[in-house]
C-alpha positions as CSV (number, residue, x, y, z in Angstrom):
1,X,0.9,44.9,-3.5
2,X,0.2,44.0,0.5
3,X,0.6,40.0,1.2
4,X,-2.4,39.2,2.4
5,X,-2.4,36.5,4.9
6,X,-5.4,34.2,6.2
7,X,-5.6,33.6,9.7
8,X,-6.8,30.2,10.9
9,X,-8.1,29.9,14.4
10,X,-7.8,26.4,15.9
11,X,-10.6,25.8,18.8
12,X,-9.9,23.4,21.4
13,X,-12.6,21.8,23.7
14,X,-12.3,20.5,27.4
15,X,-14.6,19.9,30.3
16,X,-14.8,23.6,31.0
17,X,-16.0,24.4,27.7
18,X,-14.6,26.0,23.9
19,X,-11.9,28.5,24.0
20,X,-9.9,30.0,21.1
21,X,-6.7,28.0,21.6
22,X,-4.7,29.8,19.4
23,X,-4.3,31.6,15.3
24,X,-1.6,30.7,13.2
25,X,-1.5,32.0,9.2
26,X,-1.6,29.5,6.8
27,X,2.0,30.4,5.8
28,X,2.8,28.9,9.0
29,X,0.9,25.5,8.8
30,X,2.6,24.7,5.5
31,X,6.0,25.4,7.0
32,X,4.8,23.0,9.9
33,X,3.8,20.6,7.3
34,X,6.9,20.6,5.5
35,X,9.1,20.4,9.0
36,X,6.9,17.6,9.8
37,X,6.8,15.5,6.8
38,X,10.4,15.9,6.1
39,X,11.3,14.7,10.1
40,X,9.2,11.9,9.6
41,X,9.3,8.2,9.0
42,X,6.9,8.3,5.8
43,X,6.3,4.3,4.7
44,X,4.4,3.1,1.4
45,X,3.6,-0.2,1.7
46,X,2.4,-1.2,-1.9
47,X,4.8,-0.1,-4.9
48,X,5.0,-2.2,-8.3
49,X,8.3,-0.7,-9.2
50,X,10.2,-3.9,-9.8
51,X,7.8,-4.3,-13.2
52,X,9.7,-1.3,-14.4
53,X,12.9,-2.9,-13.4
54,X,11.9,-6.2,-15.4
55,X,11.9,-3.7,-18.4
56,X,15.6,-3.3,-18.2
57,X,15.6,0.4,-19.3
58,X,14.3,1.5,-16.2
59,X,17.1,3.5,-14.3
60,X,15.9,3.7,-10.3
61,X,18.5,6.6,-9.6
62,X,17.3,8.8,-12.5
63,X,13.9,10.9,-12.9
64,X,11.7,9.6,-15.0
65,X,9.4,10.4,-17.1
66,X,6.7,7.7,-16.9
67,X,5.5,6.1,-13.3
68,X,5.6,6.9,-10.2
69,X,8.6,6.4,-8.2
70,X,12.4,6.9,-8.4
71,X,15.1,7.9,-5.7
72,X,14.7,11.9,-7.6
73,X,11.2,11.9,-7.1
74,X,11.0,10.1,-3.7
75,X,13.7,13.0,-2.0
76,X,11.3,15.6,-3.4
77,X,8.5,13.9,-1.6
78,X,10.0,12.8,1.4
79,X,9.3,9.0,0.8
80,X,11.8,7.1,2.9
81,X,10.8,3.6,3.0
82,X,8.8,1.5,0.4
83,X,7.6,-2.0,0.3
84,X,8.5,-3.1,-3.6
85,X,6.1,-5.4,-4.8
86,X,6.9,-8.9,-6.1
87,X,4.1,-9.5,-8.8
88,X,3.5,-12.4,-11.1
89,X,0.3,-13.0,-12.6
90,X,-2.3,-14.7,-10.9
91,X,-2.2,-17.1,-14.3
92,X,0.8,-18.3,-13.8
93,X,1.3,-21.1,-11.1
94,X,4.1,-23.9,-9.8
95,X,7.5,-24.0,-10.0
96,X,7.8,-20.8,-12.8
97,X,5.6,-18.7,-10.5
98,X,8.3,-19.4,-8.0
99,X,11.3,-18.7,-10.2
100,X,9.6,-15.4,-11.5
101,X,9.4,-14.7,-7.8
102,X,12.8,-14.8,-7.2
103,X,14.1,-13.3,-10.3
104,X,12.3,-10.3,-9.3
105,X,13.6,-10.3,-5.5
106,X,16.9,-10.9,-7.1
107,X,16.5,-7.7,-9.0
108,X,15.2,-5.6,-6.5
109,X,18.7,-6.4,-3.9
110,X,21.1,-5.6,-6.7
111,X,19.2,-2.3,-6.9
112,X,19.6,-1.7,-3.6
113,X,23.6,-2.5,-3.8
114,X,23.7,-0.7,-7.3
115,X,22.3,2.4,-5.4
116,X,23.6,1.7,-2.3
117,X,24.5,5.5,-1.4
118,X,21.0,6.3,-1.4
119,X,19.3,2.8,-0.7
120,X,18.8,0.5,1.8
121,X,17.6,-3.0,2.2
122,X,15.0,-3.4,5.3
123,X,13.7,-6.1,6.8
124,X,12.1,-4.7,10.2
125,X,11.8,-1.5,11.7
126,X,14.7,-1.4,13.6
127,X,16.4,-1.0,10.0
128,X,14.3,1.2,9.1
129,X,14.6,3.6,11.8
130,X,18.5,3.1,10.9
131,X,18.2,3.9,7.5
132,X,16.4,6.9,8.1
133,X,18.8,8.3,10.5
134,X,21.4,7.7,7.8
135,X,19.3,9.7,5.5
136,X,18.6,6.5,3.0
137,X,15.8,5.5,1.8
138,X,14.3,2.1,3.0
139,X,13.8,-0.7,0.7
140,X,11.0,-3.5,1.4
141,X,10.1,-6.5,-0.3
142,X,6.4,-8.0,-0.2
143,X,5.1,-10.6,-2.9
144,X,1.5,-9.7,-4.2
145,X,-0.1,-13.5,-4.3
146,X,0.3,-16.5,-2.6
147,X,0.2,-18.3,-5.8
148,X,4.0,-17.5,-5.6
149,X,4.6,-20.4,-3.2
150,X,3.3,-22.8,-5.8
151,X,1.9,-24.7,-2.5
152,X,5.0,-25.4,-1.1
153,X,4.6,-24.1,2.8
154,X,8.7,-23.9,3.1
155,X,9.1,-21.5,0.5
156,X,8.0,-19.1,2.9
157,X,11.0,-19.2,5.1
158,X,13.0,-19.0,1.6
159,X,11.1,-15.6,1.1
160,X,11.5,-14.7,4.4
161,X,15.3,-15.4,4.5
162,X,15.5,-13.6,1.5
163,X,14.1,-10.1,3.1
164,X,10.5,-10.6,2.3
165,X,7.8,-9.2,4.9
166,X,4.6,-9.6,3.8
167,X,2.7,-11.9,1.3
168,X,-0.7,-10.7,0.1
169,X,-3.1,-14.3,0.5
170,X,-4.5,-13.7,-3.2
171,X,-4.3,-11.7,-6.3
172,X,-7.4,-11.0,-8.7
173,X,-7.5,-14.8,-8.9
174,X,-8.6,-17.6,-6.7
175,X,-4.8,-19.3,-5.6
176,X,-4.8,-23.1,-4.6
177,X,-5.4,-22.3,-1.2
178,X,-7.6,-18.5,-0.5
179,X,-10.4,-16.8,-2.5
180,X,-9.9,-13.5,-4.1
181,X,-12.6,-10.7,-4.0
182,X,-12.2,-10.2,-7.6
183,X,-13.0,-14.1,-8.7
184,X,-16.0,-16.7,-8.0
185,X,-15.8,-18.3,-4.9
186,X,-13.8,-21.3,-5.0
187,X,-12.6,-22.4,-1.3
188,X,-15.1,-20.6,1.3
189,X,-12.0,-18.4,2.3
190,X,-9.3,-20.1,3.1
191,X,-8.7,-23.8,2.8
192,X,-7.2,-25.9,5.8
193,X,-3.6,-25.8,4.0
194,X,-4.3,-22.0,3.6
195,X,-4.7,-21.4,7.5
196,X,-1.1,-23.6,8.0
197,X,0.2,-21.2,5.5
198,X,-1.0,-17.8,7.7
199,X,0.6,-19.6,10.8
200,X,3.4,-20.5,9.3
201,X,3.7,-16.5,7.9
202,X,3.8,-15.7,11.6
203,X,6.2,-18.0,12.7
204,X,8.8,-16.6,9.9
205,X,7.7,-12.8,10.6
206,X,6.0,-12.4,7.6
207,X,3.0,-10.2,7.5
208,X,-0.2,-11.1,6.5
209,X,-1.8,-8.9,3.9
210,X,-5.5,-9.1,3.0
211,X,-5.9,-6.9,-0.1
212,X,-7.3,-9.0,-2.4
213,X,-8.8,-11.3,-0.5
214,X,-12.4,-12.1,-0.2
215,X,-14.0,-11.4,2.9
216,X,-14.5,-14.9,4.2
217,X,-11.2,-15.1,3.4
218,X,-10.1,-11.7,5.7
219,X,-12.4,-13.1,8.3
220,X,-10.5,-16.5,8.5
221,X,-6.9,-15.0,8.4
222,X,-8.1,-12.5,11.0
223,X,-9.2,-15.7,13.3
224,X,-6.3,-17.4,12.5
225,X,-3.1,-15.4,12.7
226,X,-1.6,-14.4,16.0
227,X,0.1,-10.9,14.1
228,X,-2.5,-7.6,13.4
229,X,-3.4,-7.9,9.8
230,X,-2.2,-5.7,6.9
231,X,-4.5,-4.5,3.7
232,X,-1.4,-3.2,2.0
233,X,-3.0,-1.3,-0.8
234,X,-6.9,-1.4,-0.3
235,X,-9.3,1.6,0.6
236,X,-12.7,2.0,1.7
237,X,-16.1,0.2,0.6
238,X,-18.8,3.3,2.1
239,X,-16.7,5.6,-0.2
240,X,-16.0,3.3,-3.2
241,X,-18.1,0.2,-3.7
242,X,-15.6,-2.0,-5.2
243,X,-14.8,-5.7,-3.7
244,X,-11.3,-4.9,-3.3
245,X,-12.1,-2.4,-0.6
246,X,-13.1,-2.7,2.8
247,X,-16.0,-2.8,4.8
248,X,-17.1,-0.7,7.9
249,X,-17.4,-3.8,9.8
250,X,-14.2,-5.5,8.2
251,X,-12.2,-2.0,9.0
252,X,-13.4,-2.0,13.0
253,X,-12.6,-5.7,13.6
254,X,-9.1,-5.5,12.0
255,X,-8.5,-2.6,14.3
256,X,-10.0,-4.4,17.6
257,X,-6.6,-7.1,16.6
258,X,-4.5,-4.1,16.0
259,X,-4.0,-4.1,12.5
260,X,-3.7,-1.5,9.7
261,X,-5.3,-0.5,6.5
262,X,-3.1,1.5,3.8
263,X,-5.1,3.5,1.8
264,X,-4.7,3.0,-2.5
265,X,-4.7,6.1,-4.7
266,X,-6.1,4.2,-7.6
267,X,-9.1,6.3,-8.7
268,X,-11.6,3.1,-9.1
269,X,-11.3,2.5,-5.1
270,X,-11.2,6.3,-3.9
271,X,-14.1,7.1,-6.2
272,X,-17.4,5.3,-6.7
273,X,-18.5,7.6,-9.2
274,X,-15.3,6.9,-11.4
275,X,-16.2,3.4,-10.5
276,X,-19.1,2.9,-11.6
277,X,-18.3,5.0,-14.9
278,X,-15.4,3.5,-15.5
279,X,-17.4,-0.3,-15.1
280,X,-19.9,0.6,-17.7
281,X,-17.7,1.3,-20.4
282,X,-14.6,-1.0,-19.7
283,X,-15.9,-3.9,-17.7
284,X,-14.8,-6.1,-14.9
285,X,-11.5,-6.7,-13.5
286,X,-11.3,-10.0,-15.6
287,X,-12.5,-8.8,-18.9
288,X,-9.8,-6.0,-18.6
289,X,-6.8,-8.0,-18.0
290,X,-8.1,-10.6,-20.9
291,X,-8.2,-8.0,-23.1
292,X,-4.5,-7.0,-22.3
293,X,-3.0,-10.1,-22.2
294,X,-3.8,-10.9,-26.0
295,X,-2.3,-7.3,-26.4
296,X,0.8,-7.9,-24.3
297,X,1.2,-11.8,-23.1
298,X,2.3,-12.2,-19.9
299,X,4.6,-8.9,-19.8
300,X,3.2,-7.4,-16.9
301,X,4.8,-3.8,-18.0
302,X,3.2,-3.9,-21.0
303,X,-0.5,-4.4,-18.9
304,X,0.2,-2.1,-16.4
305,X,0.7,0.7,-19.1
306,X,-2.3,-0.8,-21.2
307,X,-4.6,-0.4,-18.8
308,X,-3.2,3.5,-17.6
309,X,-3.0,4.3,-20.9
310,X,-7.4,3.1,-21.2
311,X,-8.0,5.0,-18.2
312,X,-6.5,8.3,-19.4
313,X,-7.8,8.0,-22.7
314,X,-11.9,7.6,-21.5
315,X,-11.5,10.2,-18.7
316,X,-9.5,12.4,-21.8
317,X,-12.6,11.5,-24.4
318,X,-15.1,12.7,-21.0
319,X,-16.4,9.5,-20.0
320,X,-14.5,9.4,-17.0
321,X,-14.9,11.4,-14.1
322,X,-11.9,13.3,-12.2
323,X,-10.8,12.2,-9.4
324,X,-8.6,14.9,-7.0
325,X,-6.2,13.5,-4.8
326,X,-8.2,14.9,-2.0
327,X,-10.4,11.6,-1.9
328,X,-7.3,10.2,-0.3
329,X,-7.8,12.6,2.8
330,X,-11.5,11.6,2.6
331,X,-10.6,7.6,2.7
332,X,-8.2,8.5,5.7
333,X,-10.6,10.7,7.6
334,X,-13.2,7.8,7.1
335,X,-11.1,4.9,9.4
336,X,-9.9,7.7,12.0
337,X,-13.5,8.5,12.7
338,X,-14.4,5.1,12.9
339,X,-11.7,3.3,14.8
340,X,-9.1,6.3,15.1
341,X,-5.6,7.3,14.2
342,X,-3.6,4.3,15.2
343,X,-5.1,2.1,12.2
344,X,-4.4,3.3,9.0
345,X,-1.7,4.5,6.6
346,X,-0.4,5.0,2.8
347,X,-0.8,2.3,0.4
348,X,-0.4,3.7,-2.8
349,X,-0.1,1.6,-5.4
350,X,2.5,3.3,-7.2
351,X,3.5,1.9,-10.8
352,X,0.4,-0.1,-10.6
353,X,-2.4,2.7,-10.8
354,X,-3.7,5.4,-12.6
355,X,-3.0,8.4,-9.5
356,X,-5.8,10.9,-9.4
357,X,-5.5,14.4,-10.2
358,X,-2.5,16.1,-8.1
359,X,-1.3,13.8,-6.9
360,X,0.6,12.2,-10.0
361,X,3.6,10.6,-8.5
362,X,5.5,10.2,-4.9
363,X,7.3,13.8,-5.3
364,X,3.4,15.5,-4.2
365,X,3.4,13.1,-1.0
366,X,4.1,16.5,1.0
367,X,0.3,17.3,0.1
368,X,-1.6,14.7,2.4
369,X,0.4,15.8,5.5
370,X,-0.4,19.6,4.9
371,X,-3.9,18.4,4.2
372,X,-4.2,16.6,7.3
373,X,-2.3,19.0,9.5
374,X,-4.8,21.5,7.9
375,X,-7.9,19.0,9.0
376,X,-6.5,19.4,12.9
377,X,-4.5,16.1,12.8
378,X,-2.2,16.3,15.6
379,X,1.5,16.2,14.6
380,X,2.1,12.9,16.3
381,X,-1.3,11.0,14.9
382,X,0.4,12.2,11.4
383,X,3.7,10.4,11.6
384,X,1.3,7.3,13.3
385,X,-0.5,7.9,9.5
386,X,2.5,8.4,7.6
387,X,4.6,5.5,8.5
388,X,4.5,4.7,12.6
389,X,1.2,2.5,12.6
390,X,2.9,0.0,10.2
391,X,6.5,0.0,12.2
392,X,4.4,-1.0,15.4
393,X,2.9,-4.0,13.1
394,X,6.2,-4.9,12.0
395,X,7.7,-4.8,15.6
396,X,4.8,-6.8,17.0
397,X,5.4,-8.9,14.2
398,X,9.2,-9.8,14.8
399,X,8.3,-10.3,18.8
400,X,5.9,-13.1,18.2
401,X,7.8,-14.5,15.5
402,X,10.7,-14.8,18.3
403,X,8.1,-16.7,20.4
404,X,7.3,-19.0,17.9
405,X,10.2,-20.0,17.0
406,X,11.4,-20.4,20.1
407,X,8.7,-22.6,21.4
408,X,9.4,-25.2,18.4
C-alpha cells in the first residue's frame, strides 16, 4: 500500500502581500514537535503529588497505575520541572495547619534525595536551567493556601528558606486574611495584614499566586505587589464560567504587570458545558467537599479520589459531557489572542483533577506542543508557553527580592 502523506502549506504575510512560504508533511511537523518538546524547558506549576506521598504506598520512581505523575511517566512526556503542591484543607487553621505544612515539605525533599539520580530540588531558575542540562527533573515547592501561615507573617521566610516559591493567597475558603472565589465574601479582598503578607512574599522571593482568589482580592494583590502575578492552575472565564477562572479583563491587566496565567486541565474550568452539567447534578464546590469529608475526614487522598471517582462515574452513567484535551489548546489560544504569547503557560492540576479525554496523565504532554506547532505557534513562543514565561517570573522575582532586601 502507497504512504500517503498530507502536505501542509504554511502562508506568511508581510507588507508586500501573502506568499506561500513554504510545505512541510505532517510527518515532519510531528518530528519538529517531538525535537522541540524534548529540547525544551517544559514547567508545570500546579501538581498535588505530595497527597499521594502522604499515602505512604505511593512509590515516585515507579509507574503507576492511578494519578497523574511519576518520574516513568514524566520522561515519556518530557516534563522536566514541576511545582509540588503543599495542600492542607482550607478547614484546618493555626499551628496544625503549619505543622501539616511542613510535614509535607519535609516529604517532598527526602523524595528528591531518595531519587536523587533523577530529581532535583529548585528554588529559581538558575537551578532549573542546571537541572535540565543535567538531564534531571526539577522539583518545586508551592503551598496552595495562605491559611498555612496560621497568621504568622515570619513563617514566610521559614517557607521560603525551606525552597518554597509561591503561596496561593486562598483555597476554596475565605483564610483570615484574603477572600476566595469559591466562598462568601468575608474581607473585601484582602485585608490590611493580607497586603503586608503579599509585600512581605516579595521581599522573600516568593511568588504570588491568585488562583483561588476572589477578584477583589486579584485586583488588590495586583496593586500591591511589586513581582508579575502567577494564577498557578486557573483557566479562562469566556470559555468556562466558573469563579475560579479568569476574566478577559482580569487576564489583560495581569499581563500589562507582566504576569502569567497557567492553564488547568480540570474539565469543570476548560468546559462550561461539563460545567454546568456537572453543577446540576453534583452541586457547588462546598456541598461536594462536605459530602466527602464525612466519607473520608480530613485525608485529603481519600477526597481527591472521591471526587474523580464521582466525576467518572456520571460522565460513565451519560450525564456528563466529554471533555477532549483539545479545550486546553482552545484556553491557550484564548490569552495569546488577547494579550499574546509571553503570558501564559501549563498549570495542570495533576493528582488533583479529573484530566479530560487524551490527555490522561503527564506522559501525553508531547500532544499540546504538536497541537500548537500545528496552529502556527512559532518554535520559540512554544518553549515561552511551555516553561520560559514562568522562568522570566521567577528571575524577575529573585531581582526584586535582592532589592528589597537589600534596602532594609
Amino acid at each position: 500500500m502507497r504512504r500517503m502523506v498530507v502536505f501542509l502549506c504554511l502562508i506568511s504575510c508581510s507588507g508586500a502581500g501573502i506568499f506561500l512560504a513554504r510545505c512541510t508533511s505532517a510527518d515532519d511537523i510531528a518530528e519538529r514537535a517531538h525535537q522541540l518538546h524534548f529540547s525544551s524547558i517544559v514547567l508545570d506549576t500546579h501538581a498535588d503529588t505530595p497527597q499521594r506521598l502522604l499515602a505512604g504506598t505511593f512509590d515516585l520512581g515507579k509507574r503507576d497505575a492511578e494519578g497523574h505523575v511519576d518520574i516513568p511517566r514524566m520522561r515519556e512526556g518530557g516534563l522536566n520541572a514541576q511545582f509540588f503542591s503543599i495542600f492542607i484543607t482550607g478547614k484546618t487553621l493555626g499551628p496544625p495547619a503549619i505543622q501539616q505544612a511542613l510535614d509535607q515539605i519535609d516529604l517532598v525533599r527526602q523524595n528528591v534525595q531518595q531519587h536523587g539520580k533523577d530529581l532535583a530540588l529548585a528554588t529559581n531558575a538558575e537551578e532549573i536551567r542546571r537541572a535540565h542540562a543535567q538531564g534531571k527533573i526539577a522539583i518545586l515547592m508551592g503551598i496552595e493556601g495562605g491559611h498555612m501561615i496560621g497568621n504568622d507573617i515570619r513563617m514566610i521566610r521559614v517557607y521560603s528558606a525551606l525552597g518554597v516559591r509561591y503561596m496561593t493567597l486562598a483555597h476554596f475558603y475565605n483564610d483570615e486574611w484574603a477572600d476566595s472565589s469559591t466562598d462568601k465574601p468575608a474581607h473585601n479582598g484582602l485585608t490590611h495584614f493580607g497586603k503586608e503578607v503579599v509585600r512581605e512574599m516579595n521581599r522573600q522571593d516568593m511568588l504570588v499566586d491568585i488562583s483561588h482568589v476572589s477578584d477583589k482580592t486579584f485586583y488588590d494583590a495586583l496593586e500591591v505587589s511589586r513581582v508579575p502575578l502567577i494564577a498557578s492552575h486557573s483557566s479562562v472565564r469566556a470559555i468556562s464560567n466558573h469563579p475560579r477562572n479568569m476574566s478577559d479583563d482580569m487576564i489583560k491587566v495581569l499581563a500589562a504587570k507582566g504576569g502569567v496565567m497557567q492553564i488547568n486541565y480540570e474539565r469543570n474550568y476548560l468546559s462550561e458545558e461539563y460545567r454546568t452539567a456537572f453543577a446540576a447534578v453534583a452541586g457547588d464546590v462546598s456541598r461536594m467537599e462536605e459530602k466527602f469529608k464525612k466519607e473520608c475526614g480530613d485525608d485529603n487522598v481519600c477526597i481527591g479520589k472521591a471526587e474523580i471517582r464521582l466525576e467518572k462515574e456520571l460522565a460513565e452513567a451519560g450525564k456528563l459531557p466529554h471533555v477532549s484535551w483539545e479545550k486546553i489548546i482552545e484556553h491557550i489560544d484564548h490569552v495569546v489572542r488577547l494579550v499574546g504569547p509571553d503570558h501564559v503557560g501549563l498549570g495542570s492540576d495533576f493528582d488533583g483533577a479529573d484530566m479530560p479525554d487524551g490527555l490522561e496523565d503527564c506522559s501525553k504532554l508531547p500532544k499540546i506542543t504538536e497541537a500548537l506547532l500545528r496552529k502556527g505557534y512559532s518554535e520559540e513562543d512554544i518553549r515561552k508557553i511551555l516553561g520560559g514565561n514562568i522562568l522570566r517570573v521567577m528571575e524577575q522575582s529573585e531581582k526584586i527580592s535582592k532589592e528589597m532586601q537589600a534596602a532594609q
